[in-house]
N, C-alpha and C positions, 0 to 999 in steps of 0.2 A: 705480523704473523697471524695475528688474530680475524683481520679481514682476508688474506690467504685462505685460513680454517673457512670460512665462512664461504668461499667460494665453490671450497671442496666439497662441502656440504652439499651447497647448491646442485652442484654438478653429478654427486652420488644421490640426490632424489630424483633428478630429472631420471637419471639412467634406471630408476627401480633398484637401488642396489642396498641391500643390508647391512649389516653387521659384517665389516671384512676387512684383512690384515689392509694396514697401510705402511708401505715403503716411501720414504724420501730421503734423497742422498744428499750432501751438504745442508741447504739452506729449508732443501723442502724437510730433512727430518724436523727441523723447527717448527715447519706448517704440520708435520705428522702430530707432535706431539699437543699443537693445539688445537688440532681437532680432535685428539681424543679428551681435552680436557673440557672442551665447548661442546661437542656430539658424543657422550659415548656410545650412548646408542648406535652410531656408525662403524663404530670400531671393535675386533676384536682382537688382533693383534697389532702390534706397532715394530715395522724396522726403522733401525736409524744407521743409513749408509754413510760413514765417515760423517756426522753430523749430527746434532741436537743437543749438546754440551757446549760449553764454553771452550774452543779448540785451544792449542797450545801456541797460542800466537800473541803478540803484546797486546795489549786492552786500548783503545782510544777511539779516537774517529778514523773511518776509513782511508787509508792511505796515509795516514801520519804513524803507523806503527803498525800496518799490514806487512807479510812477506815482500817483497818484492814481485816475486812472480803472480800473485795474485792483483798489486798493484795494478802489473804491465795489465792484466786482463781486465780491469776496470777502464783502465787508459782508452785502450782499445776499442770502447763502444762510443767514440768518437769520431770513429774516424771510417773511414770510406773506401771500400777497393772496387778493381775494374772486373774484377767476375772472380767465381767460386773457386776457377781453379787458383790461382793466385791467393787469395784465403785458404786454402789449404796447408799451399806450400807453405805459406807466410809460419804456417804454426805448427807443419810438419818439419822447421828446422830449431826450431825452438824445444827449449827441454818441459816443459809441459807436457808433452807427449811423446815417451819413449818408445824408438823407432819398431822395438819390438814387438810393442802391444801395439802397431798402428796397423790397421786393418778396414774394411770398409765398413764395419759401425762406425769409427773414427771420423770416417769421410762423411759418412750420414750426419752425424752430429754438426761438422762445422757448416754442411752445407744447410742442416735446418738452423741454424742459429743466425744466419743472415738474410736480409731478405732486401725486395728494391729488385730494380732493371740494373744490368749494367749502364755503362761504367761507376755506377754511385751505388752498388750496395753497401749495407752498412748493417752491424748490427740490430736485432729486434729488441732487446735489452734496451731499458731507459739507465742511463748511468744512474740519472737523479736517484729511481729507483732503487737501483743495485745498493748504492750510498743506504739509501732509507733503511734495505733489508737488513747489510752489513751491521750498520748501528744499533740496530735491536736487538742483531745478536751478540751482542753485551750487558742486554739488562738482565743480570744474573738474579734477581728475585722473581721475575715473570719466568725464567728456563728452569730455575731450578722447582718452582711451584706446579708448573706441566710436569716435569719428571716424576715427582712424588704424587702429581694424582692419577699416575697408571694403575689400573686393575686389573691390564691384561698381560698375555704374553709379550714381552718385549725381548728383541736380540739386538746388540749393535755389532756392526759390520767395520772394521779399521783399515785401511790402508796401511799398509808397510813403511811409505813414508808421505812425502807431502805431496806437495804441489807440484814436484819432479825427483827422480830418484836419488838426488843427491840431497833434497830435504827433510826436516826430520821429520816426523810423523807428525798431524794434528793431533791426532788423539794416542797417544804417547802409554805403557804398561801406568804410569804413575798416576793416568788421569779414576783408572778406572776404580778407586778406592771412592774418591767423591762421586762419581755417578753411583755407584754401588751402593752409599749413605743416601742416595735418592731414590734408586729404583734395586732392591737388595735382589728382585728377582731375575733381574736381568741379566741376559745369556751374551757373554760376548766369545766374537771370532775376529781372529786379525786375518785376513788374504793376505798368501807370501806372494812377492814382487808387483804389488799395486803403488799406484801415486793416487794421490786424493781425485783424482780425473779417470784413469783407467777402470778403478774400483768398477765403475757402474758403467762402463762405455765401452769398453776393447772386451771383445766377444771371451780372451780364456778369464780369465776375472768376474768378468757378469754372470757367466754361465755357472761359475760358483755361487755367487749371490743369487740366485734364483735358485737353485739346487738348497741354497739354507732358507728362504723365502718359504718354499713349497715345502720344508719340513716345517715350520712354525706352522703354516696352516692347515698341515695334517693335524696340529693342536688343540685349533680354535674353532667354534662353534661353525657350522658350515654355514655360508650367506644364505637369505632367502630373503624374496621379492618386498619393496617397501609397501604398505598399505596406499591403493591410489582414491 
């Protein structure tokens, strides 16, 4: 997470850019919050979209006591299909993505998440990766020590349930007493009818998350240019 921050960094001086809220959903709220603990100067508000806590899922190595359905989507960056539309369908029948919310951001997302010519694309995700990232987000004295060193506005964003409508929520009413012992200031929202996927992807869901995004930063100090 820490060389993730470091990237962002990078990437918010190349662009000129100041002091300004940052959003990340699952894994990037983890890089959110360690850029604000490495840069604050970059930051002045922080969202955390279903993510930057210890979710409510068993503690271990990835895939030894992950959900299941997150498993399958680790599994998955193994393996190979014959074109985009085919990767669609493949995870337009699967419960990860309820048929309701499926829409063409939906389709946008799966078709930037693979890349390659036919017949062999494959996912751009490195599982190795994925594994690395997962892992880390269990070292609960480096997440909870980002938490406690916010000084700015922070909201977290929930999912209604998981990884698909029939699972429980990651971030559960019960989790929110401990983040709250970490960041007392922190504003939370659950969105009704999200999975931990839709929250930030399927247009009526996002379009909320942006609607609470763009209130936070009517909060925080307006961005201006980096010094070049």
């Amino acid at each position: 997470m820490a060389q993730h921050a470091r990237d962002v960094a990078c990437a918010m001086r190349a662009m000129g850019l100041g002091p300004s809220v940052v959003a990340g959903h699952s894994m990037g709220a983890f890089v959110a919050t360690a850029l604000a603990q490495q840069n604050p100067e970059l930051v002045c508000g922080v969202v955390l979209i279903d993510g930057g806590y210890l979710p409510s899922i068993s503690a271990g190595m990835p895939q030894q006591g992950l959900d299941p359905l997150l498993a399958e989507r680790i599994v998955q960056l193994q393996q190979t299909y014959p074109s985009r539309e085919f990767y669609r369908d493949l995870w337009r029948k699967k419960p990860h993505f309820p048929p309701q919310d499926w829409d063409a951001w939906m389709e946008a997302f799966l078709d930037y998440e693979i890349g390659g010519e036919p017949p062999n694309l494959r996912p751009k995700a490195s599982q190795a990766a994925v594994l690395a990232d997962l892992a880390e987000g269990f070292n609960r004295e480096e997440i909870a020590a980002r938490l406690r060193s916010l000084r700015v506005p922070v909201m977290l964003l929930r999912a209604e349930t998981g990884f698909a409508p029939t699972s429980p929520p990651l971030f559960p009413d019960s989790l929110l007493e401990p983040i709250r012992a970490l960041v007392p200031h922190i504003e939370d929202h659950k969105i009704p009818g999200t999975t931990h996927y839709t929250i930030a992807i399927s247009e009526r869901p996002a379009s909320r998350v942006a609607d609470l995004l763009h209130q936070l930063a009517s909060h925080c100090q307006p961005s201006a240019p980096a010094a070049r």
